[in-house]
Steps between C-alpha positions, in 0.01 A plus 500: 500500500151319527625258301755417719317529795237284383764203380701534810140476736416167326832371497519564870157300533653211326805475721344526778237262439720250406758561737385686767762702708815260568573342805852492433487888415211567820797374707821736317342829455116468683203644275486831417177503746752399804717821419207745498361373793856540679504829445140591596542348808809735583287741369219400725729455819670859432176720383190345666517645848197432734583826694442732179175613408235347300589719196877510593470111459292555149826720364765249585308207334466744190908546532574128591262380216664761239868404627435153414310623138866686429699219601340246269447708220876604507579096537289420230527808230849423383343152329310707246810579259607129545155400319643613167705185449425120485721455807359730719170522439491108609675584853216753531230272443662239671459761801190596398402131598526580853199723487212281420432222767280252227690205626473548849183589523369223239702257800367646797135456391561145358666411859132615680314298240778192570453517830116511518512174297742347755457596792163670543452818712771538732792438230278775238486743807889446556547562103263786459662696793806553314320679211215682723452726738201408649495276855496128346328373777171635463503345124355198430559280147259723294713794671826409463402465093374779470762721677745300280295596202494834599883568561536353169245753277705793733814363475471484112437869478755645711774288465449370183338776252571758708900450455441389179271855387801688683794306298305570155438869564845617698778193378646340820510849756165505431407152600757552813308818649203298405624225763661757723138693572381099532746425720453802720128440524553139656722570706402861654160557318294378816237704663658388849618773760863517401447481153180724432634822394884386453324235234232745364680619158627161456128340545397777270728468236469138500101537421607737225733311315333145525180670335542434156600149553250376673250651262707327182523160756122503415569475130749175540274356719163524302710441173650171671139414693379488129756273317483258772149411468413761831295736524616831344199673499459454897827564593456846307175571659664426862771737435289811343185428785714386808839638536414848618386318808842360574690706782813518280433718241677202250486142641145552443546505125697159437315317772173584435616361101635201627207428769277560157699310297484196716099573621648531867434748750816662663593753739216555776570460840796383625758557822810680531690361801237571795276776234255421313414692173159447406471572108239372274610202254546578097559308200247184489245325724661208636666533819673119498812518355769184460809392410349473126459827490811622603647284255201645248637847577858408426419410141340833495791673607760349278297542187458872597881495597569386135278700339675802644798426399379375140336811474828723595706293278229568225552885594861502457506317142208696368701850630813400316299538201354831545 
């Protein structure tokens, strides 16, 4: 079974980064993303009701988040007989490929860095808002690289290692709850008033199961910060001294390894549509960021994309032999 797993993880990678996830097929059956959503939002509109009580609230969003855990698993389960033959177990990587977002994200950073270059501040604001969640208009140039540098260290943990950690250990149902918990977080996860205790397990869980990857996130990253002539040795000592000082228990990890990486400092204070969060910077010293080092970071990232899937590849042919 490892084996397997392993083989179909990096063949997954591979599709989708050469791929990505169809527009043609986007448009005939959505992404598997689209369907949980759909059904956490009935969930959402049918169990989260502002008359209950705070705790009567906490229970539904423990129900809605475990009806949508069943549903996908019983989707998804099925696949793992099919892996068994050459036919199948390429349909189940090819949906495997809809798990990991390398392409996307890869696109959405480059499009920041692009528009920095050509059209200065108010085109990288318009370009960074659709990747962070931050208030664009208190950022200026150094900002809007940095939050795009940021979103991009995260970004490669959660939706690229963490799917990909999920698919190697638990074939494709494993990967799918993976992005179901994900999903759920986004989208109900928020420490707002309707979703604080309807959103609470899903929050939770979300923390849990993005742990590991964010620690092994660090690995790529140093590992890549050292064949591309980086600095390996920083980005490790940014990850071990500064991510405990992060407010998410994992973006500090991968950010404070890219910001190290790269000799930048990220995070610190920033705004949140009219709030400010006031936290203290980590990584490097240098606060001015550019379009260079977006671009910088990028060649980070895809060398620590390919190394992971190298390295899972390497797994699977090394387990046929034992």
């Amino acid at each position: 079974m490892p084996a397997n797993t392993f083989a179909l993880t990096a063949a997954a990678l591979m599709i989708e980064a050469v791929v990505g996830y169809p527009a043609p097929l986007f448009s005939r059956i959505r992404h598997p993303v689209v369907w949980m959503g759909a059904l956490l939002s009935g969930l959402d509109r049918r169990l989260n009701n502002p008359a209950w009580s705070f705790a009567g609230r906490r229970v539904s969003g423990v129900v809605a988040l475990g009806l949508l855990l069943v549903g996908t698993a019983a989707v998804t389960s099925p696949f793992v007989v099919l892996v068994g033959n050459p036919a199948g177990w390429l349909l189940t990587a090819m949906l495997a490929a809809s798990l990991p977002a390398q392409r996307s994200l890869d696109a959405h950073v480059a499009a920041v860095a692009d528009a920095l270059d050509a059209g200065g501040l108010v085109a990288g604001r318009q370009a960074v808002s659709m990747i962070v969640g931050r208030n664009p208009m208190h950022l200026d140039e150094a900002g809007v690289a940095r939050a795009a540098i940021e979103s991009l260290a995260e970004n490669f943990s959660d939706g690229i290692v963490a799917p990909a950690f999920w698919l190697a250990v638990g074939g494709l149902p494993g990967g799918a709850l993976y992005k179901a918990i994900n999903t759920a977080d986004s989208m109900i996860g928020h420490r707002s008033e309707r979703y604080a205790a309807f959103g609470w397990a899903s929050a939770r869980l979300d923390d849990l199961v993005n742990l590991p990857a964010s620690r092994l996130s660090v690995l790529w990253l140093v590992t890549a910060a050292a064949l591309v002539r980086r600095d390996g040795m920083a980005a490790l000592r940014a990850a071990l001294r500064d991510a405990r000082h992060h407010r998410s228990p994992n973006a500090g990890w991968p950010e404070a390894a890219m910001a190290g990486g790269l000799g930048i400092a990220l995070a610190g204070p920033r705004v949140y549509g009219d709030a400010r969060v006031d936290d203290r910077f980590i990584g490097g010293d240098r606060l001015v960021a550019t379009s260079l080092d977006i671009r910088h970071a990028l060649t980070l990232y895809r060398v620590a994309c390919a190394l992971q899937c190298g390295s899972l590849a390497l797994l699977a042919i090394v387990m046929r032999f034992i």
